[in-house]
C-alpha positions as CSV (number, residue, x, y, z in Angstrom):
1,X,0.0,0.0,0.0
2,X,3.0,2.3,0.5
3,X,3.9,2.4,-3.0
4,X,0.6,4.1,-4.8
5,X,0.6,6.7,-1.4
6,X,4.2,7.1,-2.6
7,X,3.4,8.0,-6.3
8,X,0.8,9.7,-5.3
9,X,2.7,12.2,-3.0
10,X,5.2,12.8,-5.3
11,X,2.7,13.7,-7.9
12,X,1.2,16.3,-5.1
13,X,4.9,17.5,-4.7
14,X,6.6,17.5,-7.7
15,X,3.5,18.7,-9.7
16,X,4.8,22.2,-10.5
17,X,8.4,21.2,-11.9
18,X,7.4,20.5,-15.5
19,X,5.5,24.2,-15.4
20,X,9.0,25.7,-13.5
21,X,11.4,24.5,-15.8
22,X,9.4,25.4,-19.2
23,X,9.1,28.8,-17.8
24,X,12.8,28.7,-17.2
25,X,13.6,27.8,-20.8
26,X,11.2,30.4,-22.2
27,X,8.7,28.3,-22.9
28,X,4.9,29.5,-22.5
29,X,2.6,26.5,-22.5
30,X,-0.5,28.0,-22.6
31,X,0.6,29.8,-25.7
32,X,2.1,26.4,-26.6
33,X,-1.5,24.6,-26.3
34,X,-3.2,27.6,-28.1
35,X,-0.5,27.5,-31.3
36,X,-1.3,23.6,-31.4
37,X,2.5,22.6,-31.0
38,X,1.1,20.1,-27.6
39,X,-2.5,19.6,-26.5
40,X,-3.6,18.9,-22.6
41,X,-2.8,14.8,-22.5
42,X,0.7,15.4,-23.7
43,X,0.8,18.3,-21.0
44,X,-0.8,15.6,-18.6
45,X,2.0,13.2,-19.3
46,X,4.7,15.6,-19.6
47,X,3.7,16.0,-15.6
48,X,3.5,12.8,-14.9
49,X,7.2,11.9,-16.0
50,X,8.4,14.6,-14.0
51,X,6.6,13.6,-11.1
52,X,8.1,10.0,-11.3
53,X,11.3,11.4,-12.2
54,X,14.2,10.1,-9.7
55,X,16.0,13.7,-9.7
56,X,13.6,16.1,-8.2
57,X,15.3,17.2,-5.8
58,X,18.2,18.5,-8.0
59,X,15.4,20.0,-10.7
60,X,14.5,22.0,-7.6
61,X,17.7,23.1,-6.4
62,X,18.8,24.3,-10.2
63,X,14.9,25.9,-10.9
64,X,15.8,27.5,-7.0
65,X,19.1,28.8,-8.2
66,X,18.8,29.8,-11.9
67,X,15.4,31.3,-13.2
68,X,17.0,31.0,-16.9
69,X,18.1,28.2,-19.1
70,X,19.1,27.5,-22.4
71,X,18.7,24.1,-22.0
72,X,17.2,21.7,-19.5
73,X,19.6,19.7,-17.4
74,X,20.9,16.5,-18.9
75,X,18.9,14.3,-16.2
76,X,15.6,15.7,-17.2
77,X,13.1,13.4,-18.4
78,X,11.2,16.4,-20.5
79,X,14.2,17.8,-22.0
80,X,13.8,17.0,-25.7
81,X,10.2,17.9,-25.4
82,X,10.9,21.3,-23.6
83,X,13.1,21.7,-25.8
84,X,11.1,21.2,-29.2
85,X,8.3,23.6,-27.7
86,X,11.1,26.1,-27.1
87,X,12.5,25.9,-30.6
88,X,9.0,25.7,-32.3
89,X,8.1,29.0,-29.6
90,X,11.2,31.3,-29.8
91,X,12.5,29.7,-33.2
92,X,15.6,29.0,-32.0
93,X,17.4,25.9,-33.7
């Protein structure tokens, strides 16, 4: 029974990372959703993989320390995602 009170807390806690570190790479995903480059499900599951990442602790300590990025760390489980809707929303290559 632990392991589903587990997930689920770490879904409660870990819930806003995805949101922090698109904002971080200067990406809007409500203007993302409206432009039709990713619709709510793959927002939904962009969340979830964050959630269930095993570095959230570090994604919070860099998103604590550096409001910016260029590019999301290496152990993040979003990165070539965040990074497409950041191309396809700035038009950088």
């Amino acid at each position: 029974m632990a392991a589903p009170v587990n997930h689920m807390y770490r879904l409660l806690t870990y819930r806003g990372l995805m949101e922090r570190m698109a904002r971080a790479l200067g990406v809007d995903i409500e203007m993302a959703v409206m432009d039709g480059n990713i619709d709510q499900n793959q927002i939904e599951r962009l969340k979830l993989r964050c959630a269930l990442c095993d570095q959230p602790d570090a994604c919070s300590r860099l998103l604590l320390a550096r409001s910016t990025m260029e590019v999301a760390p290496d152990f993040c489980v979003n990165s070539s995602v965040l990074a497409e809707l950041r191309r396809k929303s700035t038009g950088v290559c």
